[in-house]
PDB file of N, CA, C, O and CB in Angstrom:
ATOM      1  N   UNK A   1      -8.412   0.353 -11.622  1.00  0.00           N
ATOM      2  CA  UNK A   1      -9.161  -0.652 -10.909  1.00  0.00           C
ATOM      3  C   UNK A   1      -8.177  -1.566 -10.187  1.00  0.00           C
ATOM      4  O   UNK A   1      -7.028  -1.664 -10.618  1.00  0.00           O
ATOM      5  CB  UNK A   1     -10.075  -1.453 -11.868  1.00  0.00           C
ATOM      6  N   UNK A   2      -8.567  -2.226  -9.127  1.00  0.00           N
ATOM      7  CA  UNK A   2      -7.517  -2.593  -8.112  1.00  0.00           C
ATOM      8  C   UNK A   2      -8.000  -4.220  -8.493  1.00  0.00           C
ATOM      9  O   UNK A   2      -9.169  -4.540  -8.276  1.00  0.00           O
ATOM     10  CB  UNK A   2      -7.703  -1.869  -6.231  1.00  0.00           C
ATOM     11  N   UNK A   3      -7.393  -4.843  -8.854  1.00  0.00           N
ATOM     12  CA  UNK A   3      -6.619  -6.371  -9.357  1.00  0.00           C
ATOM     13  C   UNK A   3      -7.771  -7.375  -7.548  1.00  0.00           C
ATOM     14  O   UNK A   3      -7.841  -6.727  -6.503  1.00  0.00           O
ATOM     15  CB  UNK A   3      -3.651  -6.219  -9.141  1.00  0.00           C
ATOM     16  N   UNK A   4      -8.146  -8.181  -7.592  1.00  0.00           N
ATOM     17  CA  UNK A   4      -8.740  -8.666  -6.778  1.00  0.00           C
ATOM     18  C   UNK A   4      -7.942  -9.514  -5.869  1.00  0.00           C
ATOM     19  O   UNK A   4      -8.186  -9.564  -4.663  1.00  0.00           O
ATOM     20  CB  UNK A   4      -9.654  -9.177  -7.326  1.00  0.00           C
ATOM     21  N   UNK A   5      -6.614 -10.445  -6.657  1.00  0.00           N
ATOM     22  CA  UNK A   5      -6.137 -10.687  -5.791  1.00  0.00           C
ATOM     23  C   UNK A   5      -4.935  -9.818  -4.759  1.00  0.00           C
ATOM     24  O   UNK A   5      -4.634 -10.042  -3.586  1.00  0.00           O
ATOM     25  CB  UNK A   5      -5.933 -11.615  -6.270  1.00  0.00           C
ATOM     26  N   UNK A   6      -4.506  -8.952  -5.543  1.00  0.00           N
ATOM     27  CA  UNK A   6      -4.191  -7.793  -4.438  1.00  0.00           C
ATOM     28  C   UNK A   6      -5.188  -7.158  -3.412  1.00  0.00           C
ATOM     29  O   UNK A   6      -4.742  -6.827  -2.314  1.00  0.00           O
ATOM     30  CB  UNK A   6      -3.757  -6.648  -5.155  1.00  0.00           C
ATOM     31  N   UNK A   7      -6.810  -6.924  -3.769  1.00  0.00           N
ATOM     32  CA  UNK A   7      -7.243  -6.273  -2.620  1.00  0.00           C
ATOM     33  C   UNK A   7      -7.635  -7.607  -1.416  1.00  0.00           C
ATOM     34  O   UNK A   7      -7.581  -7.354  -0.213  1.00  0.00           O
ATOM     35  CB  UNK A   7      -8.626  -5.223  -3.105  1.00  0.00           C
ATOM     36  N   UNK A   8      -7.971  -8.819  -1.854  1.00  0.00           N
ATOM     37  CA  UNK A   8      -7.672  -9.640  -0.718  1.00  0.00           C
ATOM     38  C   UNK A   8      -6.403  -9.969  -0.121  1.00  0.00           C
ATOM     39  O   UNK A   8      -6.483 -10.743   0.833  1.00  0.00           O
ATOM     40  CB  UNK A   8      -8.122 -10.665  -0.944  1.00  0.00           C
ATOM     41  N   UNK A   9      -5.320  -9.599  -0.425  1.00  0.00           N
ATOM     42  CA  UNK A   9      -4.313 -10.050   0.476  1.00  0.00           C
ATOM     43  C   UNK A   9      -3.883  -8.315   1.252  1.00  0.00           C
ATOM     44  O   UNK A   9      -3.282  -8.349   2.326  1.00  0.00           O
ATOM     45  CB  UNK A   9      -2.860 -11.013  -0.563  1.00  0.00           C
ATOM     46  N   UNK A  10      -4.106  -7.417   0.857  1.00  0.00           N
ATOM     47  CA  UNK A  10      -3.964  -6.073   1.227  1.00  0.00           C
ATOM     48  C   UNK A  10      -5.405  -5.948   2.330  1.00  0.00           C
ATOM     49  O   UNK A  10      -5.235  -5.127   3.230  1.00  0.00           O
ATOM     50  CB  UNK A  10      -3.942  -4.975  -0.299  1.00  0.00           C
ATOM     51  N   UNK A  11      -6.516  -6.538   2.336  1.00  0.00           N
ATOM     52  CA  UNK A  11      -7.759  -5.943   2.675  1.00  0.00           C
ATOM     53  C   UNK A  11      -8.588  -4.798   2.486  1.00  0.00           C
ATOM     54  O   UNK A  11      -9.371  -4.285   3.286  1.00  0.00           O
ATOM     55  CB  UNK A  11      -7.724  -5.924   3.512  1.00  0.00           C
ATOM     56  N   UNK A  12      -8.202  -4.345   0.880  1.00  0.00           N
ATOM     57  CA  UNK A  12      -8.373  -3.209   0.423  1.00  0.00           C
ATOM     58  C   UNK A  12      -9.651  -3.356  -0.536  1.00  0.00           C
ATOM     59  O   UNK A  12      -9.691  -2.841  -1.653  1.00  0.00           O
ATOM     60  CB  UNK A  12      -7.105  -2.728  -0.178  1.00  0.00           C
ATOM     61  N   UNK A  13     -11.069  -4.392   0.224  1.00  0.00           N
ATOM     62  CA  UNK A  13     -12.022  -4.758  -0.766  1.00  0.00           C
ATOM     63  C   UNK A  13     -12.716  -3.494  -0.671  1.00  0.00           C
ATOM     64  O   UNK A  13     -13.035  -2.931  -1.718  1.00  0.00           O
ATOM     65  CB  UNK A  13     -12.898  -6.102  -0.530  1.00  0.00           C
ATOM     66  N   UNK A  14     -13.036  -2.887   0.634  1.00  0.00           N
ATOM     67  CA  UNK A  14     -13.617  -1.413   0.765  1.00  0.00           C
ATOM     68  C   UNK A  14     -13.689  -0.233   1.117  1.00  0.00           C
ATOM     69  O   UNK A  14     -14.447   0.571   1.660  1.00  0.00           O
ATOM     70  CB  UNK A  14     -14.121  -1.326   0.988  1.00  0.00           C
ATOM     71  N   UNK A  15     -12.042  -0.396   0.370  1.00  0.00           N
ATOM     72  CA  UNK A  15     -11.443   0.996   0.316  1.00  0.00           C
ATOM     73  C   UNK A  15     -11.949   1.777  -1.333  1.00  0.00           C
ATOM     74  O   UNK A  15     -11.423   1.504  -2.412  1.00  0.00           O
ATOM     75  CB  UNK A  15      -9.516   0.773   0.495  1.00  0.00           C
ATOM     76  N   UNK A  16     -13.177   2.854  -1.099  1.00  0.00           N
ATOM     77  CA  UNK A  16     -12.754   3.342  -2.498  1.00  0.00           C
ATOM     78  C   UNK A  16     -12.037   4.308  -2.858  1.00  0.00           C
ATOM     79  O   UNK A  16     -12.300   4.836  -3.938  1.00  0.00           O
ATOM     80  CB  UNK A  16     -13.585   3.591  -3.133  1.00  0.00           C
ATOM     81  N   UNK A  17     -11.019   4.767  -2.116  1.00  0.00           N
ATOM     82  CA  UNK A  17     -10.211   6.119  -2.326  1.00  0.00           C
ATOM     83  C   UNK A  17      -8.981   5.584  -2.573  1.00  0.00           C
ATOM     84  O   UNK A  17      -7.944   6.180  -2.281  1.00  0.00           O
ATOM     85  CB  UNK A  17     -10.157   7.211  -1.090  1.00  0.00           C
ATOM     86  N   UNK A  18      -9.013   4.405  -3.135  1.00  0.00           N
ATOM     87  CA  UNK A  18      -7.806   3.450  -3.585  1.00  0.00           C
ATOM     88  C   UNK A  18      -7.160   3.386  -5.167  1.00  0.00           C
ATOM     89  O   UNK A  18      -7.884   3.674  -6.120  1.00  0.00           O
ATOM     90  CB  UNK A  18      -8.333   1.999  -3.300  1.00  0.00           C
ATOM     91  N   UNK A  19      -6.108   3.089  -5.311  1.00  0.00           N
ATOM     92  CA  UNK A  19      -5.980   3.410  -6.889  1.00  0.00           C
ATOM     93  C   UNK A  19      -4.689   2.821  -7.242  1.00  0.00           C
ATOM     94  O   UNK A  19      -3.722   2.887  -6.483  1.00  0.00           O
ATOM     95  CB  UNK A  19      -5.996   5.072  -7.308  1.00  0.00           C
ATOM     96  N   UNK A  20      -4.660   2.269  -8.340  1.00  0.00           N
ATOM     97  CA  UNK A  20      -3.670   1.604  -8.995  1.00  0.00           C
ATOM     98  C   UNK A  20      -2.534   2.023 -10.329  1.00  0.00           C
ATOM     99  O   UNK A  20      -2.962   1.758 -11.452  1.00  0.00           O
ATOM    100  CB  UNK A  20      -4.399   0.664  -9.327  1.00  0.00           C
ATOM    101  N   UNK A  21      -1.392   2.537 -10.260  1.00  0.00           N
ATOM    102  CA  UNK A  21      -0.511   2.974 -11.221  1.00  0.00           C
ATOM    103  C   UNK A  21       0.356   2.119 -11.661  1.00  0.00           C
ATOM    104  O   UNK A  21       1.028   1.501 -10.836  1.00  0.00           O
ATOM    105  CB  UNK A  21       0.112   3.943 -10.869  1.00  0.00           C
ATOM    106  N   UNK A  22       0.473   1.973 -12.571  1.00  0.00           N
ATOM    107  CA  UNK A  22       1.467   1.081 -13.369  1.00  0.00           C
ATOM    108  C   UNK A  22       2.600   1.532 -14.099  1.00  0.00           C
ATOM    109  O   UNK A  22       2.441   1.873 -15.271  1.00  0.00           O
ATOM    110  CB  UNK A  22       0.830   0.437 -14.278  1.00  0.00           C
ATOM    111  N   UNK A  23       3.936   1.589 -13.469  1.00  0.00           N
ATOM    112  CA  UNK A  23       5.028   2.089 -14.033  1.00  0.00           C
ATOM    113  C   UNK A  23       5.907   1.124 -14.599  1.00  0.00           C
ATOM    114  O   UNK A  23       6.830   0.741 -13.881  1.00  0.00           O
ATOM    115  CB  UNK A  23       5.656   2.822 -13.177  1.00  0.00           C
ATOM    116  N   UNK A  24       5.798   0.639 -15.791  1.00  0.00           N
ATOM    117  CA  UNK A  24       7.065  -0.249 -16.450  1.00  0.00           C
ATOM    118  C   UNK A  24       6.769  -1.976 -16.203  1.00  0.00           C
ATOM    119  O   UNK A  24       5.978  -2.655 -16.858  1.00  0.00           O
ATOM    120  CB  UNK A  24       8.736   0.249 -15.529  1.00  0.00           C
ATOM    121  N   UNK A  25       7.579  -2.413 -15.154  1.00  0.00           N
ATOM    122  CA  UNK A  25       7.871  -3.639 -14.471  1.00  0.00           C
ATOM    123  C   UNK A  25       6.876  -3.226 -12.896  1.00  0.00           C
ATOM    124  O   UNK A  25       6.388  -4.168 -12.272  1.00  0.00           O
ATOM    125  CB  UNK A  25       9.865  -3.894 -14.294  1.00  0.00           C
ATOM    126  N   UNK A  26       6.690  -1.909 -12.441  1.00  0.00           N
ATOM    127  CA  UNK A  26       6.234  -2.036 -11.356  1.00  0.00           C
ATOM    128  C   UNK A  26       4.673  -1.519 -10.874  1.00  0.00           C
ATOM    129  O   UNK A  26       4.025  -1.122 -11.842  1.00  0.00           O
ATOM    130  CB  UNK A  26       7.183  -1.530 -10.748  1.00  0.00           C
ATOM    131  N   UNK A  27       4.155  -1.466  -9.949  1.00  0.00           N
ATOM    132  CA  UNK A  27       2.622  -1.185  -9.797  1.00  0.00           C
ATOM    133  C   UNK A  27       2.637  -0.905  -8.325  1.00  0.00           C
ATOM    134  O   UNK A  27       3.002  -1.533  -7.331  1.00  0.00           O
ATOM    135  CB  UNK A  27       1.527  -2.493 -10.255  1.00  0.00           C
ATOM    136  N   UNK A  28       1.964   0.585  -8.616  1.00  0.00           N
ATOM    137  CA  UNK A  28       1.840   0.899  -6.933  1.00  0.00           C
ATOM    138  C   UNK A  28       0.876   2.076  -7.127  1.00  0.00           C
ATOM    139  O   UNK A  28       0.547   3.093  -7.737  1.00  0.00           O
ATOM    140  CB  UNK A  28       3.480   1.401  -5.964  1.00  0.00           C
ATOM    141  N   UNK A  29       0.508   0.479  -5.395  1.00  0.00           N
ATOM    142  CA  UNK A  29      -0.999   1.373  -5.309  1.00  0.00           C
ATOM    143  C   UNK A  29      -1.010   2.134  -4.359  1.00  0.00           C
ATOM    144  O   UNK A  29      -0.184   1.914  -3.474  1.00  0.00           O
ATOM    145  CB  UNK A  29      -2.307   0.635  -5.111  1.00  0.00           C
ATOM    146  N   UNK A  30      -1.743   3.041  -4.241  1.00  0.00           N
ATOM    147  CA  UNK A  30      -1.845   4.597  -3.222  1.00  0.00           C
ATOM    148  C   UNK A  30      -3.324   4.647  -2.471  1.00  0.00           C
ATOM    149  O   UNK A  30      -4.211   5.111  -3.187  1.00  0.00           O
ATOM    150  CB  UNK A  30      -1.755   6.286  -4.387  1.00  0.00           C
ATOM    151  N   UNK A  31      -3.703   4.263  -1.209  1.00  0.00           N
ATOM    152  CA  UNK A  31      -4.817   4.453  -0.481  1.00  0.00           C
ATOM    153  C   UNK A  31      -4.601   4.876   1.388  1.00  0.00           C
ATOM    154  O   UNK A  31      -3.731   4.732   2.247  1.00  0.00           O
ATOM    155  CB  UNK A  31      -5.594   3.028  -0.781  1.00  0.00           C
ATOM    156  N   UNK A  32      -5.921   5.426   1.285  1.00  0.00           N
ATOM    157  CA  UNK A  32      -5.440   5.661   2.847  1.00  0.00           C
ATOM    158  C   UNK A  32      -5.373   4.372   3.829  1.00  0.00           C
ATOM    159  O   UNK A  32      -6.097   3.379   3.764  1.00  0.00           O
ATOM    160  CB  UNK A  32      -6.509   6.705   3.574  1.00  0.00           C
ATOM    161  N   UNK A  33      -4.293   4.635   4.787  1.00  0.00           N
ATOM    162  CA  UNK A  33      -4.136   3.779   5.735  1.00  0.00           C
ATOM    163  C   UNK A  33      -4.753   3.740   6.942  1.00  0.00           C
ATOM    164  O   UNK A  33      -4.841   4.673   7.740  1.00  0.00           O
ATOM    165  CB  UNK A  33      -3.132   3.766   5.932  1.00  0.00           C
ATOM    166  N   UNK A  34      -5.353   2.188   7.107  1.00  0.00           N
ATOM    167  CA  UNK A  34      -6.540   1.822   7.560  1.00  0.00           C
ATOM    168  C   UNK A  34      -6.150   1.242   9.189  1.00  0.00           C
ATOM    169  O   UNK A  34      -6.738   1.346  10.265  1.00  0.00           O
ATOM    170  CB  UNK A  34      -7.231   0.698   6.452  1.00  0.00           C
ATOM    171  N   UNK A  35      -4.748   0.533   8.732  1.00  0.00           N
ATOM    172  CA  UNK A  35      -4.384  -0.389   9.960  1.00  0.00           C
ATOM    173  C   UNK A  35      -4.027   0.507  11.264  1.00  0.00           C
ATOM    174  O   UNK A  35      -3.866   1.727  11.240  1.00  0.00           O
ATOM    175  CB  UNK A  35      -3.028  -1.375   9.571  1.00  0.00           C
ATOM    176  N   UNK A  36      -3.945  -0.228  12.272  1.00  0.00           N
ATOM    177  CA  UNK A  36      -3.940   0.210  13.622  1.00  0.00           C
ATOM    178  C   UNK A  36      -2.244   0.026  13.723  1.00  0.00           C
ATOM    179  O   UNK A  36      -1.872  -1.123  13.480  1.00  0.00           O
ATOM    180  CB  UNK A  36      -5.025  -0.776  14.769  1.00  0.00           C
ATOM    181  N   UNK A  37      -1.277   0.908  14.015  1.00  0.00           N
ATOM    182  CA  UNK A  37      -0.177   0.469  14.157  1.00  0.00           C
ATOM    183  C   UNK A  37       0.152   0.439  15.873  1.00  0.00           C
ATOM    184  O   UNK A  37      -0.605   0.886  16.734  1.00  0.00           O
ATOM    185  CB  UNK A  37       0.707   1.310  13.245  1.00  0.00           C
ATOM    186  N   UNK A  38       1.359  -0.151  16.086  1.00  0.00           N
ATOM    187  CA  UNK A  38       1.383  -0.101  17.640  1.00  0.00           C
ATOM    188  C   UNK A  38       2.502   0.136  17.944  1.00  0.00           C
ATOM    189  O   UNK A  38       2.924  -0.452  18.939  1.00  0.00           O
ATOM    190  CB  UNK A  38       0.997  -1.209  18.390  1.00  0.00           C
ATOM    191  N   UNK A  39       3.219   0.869  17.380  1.00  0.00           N
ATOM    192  CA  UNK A  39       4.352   1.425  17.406  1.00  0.00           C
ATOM    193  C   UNK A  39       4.432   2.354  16.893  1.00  0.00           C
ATOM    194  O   UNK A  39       3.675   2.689  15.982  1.00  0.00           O
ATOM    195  CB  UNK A  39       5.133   0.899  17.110  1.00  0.00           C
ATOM    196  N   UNK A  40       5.790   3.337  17.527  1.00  0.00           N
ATOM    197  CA  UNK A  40       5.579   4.897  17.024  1.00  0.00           C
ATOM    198  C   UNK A  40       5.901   5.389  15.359  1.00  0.00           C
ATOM    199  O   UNK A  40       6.918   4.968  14.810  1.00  0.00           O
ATOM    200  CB  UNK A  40       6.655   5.816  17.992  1.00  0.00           C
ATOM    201  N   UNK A  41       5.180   6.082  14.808  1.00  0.00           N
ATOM    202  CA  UNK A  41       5.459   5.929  13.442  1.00  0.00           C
ATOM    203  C   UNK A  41       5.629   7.587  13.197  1.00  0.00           C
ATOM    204  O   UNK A  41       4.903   8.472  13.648  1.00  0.00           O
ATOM    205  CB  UNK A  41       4.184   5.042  12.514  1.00  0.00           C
ATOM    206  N   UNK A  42       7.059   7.755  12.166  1.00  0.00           N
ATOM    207  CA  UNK A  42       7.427   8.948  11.599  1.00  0.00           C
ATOM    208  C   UNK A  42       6.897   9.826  10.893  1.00  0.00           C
ATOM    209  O   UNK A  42       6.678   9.795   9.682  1.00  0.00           O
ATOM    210  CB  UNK A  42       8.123   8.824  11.103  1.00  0.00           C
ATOM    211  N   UNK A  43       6.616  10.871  11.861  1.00  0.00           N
ATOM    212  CA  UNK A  43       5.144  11.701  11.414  1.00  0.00           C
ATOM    213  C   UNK A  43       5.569  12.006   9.798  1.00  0.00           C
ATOM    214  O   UNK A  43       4.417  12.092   9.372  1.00  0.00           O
ATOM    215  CB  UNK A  43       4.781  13.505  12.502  1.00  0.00           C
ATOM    216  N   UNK A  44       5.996  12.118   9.195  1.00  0.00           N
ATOM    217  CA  UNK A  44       6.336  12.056   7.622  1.00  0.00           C
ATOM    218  C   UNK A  44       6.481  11.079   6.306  1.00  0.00           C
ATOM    219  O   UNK A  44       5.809  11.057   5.275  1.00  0.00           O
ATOM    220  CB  UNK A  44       7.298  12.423   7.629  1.00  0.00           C
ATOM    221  N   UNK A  45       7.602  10.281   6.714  1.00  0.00           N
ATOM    222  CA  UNK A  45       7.513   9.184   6.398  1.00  0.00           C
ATOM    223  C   UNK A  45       7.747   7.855   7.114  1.00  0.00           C
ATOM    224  O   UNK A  45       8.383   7.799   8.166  1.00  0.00           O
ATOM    225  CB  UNK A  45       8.038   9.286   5.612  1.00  0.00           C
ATOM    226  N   UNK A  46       7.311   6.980   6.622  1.00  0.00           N
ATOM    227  CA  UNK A  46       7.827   5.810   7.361  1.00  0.00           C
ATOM    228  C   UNK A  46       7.823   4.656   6.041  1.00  0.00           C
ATOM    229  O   UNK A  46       6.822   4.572   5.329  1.00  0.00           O
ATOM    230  CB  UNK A  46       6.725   5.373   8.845  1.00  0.00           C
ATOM    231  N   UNK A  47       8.939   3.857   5.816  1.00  0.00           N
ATOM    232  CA  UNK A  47       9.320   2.808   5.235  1.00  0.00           C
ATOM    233  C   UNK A  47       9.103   1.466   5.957  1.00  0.00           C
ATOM    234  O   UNK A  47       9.680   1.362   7.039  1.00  0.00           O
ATOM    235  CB  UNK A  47      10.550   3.024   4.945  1.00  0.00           C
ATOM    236  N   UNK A  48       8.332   0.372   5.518  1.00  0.00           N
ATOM    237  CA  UNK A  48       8.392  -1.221   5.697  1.00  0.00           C
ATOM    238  C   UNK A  48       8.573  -2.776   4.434  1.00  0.00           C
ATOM    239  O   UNK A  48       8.956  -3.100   3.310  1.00  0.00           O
ATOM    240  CB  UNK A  48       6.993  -1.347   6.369  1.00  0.00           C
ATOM    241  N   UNK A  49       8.113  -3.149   5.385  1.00  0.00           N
ATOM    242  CA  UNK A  49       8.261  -4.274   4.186  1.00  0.00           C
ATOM    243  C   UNK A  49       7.095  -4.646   4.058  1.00  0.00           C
ATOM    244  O   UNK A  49       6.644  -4.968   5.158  1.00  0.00           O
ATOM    245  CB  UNK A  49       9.152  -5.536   4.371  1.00  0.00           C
ATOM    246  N   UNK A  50       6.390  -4.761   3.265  1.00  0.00           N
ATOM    247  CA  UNK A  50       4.877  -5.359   2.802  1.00  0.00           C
ATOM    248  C   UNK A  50       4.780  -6.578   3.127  1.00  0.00           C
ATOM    249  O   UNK A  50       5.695  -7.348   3.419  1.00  0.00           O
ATOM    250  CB  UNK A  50       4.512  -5.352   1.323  1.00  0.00           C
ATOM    251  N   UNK A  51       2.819  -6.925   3.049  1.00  0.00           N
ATOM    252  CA  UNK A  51       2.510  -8.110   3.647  1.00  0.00           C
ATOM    253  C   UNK A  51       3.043  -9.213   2.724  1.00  0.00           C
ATOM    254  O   UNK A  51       3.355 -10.172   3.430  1.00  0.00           O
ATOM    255  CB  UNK A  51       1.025  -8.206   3.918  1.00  0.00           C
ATOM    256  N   UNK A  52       3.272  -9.458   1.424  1.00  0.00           N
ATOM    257  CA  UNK A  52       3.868 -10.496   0.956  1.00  0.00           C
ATOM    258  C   UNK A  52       5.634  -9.887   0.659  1.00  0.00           C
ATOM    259  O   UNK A  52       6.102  -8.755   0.780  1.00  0.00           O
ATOM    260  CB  UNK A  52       2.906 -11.038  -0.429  1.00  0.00           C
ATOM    261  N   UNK A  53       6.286 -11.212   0.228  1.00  0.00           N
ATOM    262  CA  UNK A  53       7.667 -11.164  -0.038  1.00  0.00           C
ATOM    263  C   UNK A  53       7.248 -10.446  -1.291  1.00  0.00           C
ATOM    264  O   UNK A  53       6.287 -10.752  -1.998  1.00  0.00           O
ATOM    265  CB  UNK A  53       8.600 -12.599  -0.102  1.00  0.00           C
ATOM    266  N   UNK A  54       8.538  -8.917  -1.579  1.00  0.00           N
ATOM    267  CA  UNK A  54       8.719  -8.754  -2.946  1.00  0.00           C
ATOM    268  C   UNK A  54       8.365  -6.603  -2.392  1.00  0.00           C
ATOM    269  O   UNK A  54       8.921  -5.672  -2.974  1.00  0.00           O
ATOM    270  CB  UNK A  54       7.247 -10.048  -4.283  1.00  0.00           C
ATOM    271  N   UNK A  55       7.198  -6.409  -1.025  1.00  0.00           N
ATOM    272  CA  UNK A  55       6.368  -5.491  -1.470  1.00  0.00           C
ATOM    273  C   UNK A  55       7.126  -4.596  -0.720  1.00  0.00           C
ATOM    274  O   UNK A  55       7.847  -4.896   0.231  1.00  0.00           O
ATOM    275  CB  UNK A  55       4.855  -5.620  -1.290  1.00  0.00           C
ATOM    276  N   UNK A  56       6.852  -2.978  -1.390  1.00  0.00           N
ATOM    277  CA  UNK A  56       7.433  -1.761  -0.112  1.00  0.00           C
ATOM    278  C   UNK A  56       6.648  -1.372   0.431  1.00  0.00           C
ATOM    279  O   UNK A  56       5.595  -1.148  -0.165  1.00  0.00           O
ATOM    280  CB  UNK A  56       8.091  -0.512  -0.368  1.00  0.00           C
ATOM    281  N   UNK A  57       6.733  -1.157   1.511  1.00  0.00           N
ATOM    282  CA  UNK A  57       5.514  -0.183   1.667  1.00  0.00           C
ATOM    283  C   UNK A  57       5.757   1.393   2.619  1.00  0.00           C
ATOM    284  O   UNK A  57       6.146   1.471   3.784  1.00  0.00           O
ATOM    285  CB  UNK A  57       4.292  -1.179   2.499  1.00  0.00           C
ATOM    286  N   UNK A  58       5.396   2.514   1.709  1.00  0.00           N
ATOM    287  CA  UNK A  58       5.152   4.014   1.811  1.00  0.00           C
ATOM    288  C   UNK A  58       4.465   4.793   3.083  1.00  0.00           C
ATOM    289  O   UNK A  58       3.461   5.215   2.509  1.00  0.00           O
ATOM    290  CB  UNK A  58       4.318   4.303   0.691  1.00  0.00           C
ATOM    291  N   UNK A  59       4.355   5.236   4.365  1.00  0.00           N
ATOM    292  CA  UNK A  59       3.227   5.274   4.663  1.00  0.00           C
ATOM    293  C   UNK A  59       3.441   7.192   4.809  1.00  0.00           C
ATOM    294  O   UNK A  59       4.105   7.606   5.759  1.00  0.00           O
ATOM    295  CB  UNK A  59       2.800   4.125   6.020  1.00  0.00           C
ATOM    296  N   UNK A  60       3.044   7.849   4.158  1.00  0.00           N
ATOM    297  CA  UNK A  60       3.407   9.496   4.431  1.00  0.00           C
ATOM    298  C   UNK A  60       2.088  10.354   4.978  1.00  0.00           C
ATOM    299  O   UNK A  60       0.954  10.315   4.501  1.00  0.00           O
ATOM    300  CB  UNK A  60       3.937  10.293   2.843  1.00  0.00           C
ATOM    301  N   UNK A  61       2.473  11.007   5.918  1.00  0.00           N
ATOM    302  CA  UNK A  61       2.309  11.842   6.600  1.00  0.00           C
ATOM    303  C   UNK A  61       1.267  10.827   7.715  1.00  0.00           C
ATOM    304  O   UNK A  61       0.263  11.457   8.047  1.00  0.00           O
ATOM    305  CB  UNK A  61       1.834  13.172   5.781  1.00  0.00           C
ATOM    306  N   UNK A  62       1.340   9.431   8.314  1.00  0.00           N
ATOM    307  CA  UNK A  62       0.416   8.695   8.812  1.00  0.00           C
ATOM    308  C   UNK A  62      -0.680   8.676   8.247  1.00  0.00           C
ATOM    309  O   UNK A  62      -1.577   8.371   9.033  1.00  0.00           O
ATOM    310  CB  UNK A  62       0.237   8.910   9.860  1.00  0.00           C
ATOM    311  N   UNK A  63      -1.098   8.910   6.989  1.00  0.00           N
ATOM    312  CA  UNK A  63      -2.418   8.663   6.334  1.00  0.00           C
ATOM    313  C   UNK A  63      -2.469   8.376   5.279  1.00  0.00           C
ATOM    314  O   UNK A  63      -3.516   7.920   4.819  1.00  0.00           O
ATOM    315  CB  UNK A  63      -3.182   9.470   6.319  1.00  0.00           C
ATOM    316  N   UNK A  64      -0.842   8.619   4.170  1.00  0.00           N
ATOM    317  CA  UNK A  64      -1.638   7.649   2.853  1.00  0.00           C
ATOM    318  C   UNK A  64      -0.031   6.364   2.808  1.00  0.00           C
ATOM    319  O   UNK A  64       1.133   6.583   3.145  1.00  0.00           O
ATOM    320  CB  UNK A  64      -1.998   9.048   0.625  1.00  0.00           C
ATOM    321  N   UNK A  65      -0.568   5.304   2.343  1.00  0.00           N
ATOM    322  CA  UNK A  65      -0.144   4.088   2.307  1.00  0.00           C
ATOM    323  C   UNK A  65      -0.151   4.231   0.414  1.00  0.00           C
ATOM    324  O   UNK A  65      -1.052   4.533  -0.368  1.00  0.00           O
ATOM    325  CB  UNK A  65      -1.243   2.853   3.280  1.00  0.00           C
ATOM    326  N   UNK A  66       1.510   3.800   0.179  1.00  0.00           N
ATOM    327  CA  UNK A  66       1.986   3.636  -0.728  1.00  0.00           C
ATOM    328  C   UNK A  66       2.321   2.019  -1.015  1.00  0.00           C
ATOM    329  O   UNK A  66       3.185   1.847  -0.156  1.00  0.00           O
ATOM    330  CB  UNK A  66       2.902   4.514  -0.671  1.00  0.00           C
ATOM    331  N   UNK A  67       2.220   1.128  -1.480  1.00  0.00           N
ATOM    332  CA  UNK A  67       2.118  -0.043  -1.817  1.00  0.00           C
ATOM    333  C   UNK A  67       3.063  -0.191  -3.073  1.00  0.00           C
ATOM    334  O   UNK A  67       2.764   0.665  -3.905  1.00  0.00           O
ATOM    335  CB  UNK A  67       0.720  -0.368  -1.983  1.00  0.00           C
ATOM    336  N   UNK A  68       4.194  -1.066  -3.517  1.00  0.00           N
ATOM    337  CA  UNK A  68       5.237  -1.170  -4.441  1.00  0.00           C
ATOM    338  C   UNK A  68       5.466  -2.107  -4.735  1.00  0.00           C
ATOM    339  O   UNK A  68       6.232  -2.588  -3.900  1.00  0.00           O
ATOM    340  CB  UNK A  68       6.194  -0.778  -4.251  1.00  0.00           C
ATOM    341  N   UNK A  69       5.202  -2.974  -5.728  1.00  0.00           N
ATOM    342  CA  UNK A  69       5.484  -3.928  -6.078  1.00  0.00           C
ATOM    343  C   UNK A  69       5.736  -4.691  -7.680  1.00  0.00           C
ATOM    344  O   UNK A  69       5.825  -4.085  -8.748  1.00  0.00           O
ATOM    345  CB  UNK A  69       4.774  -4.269  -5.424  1.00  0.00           C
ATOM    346  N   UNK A  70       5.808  -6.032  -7.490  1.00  0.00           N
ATOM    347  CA  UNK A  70       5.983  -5.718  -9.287  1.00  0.00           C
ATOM    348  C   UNK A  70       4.618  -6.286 -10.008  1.00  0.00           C
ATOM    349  O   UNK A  70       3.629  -6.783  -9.470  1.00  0.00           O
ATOM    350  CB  UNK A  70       7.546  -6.735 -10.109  1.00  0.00           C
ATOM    351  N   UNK A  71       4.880  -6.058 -11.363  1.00  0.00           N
ATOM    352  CA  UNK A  71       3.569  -6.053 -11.732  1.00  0.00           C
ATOM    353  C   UNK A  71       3.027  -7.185 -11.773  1.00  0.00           C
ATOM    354  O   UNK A  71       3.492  -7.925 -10.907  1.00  0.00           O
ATOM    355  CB  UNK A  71       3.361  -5.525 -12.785  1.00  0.00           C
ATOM    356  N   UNK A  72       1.902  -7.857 -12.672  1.00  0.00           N
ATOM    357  CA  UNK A  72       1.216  -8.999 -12.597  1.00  0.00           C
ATOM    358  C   UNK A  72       1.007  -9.167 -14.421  1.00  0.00           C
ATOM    359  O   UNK A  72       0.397 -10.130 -14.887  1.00  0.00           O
ATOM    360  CB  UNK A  72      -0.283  -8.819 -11.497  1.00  0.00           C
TER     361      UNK A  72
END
């Protein structure tokens, strides 16, 4: 189940193909990617920095969004 204040700062209230793993110290969530990008993105992978300080973010094959962060 996806933590509420993560799906409001992600905008992930109605995503249900969304999902939450918890490894150790860290938590990452895996859903498809929703946003409009506007720049060219690496048909495989592509690496950023997440919307808050702290997050990674995954995006593979342009459709699933990997989310990394630490836990709560």
């Amino acid at each position: 189940m996806i933590n509420s204040s993560l799906s409001s700062r992600f905008g992930l209230e109605y995503m249900p193909t969304s999902f939450m793993v918890r490894v150790g110290k860290r938590e990452l969530l895996v859903c498809r990617d929703f946003r409009k990008r506007f720049y060219a993105v690496n048909p495989v992978i592509e690496c950023d920095t997440g919307v808050q300080p702290g997050h990674l973010e995954i995006l593979l094959c342009r459709r699933w969004l990997l989310i990394m962060s630490k836990a709560h």
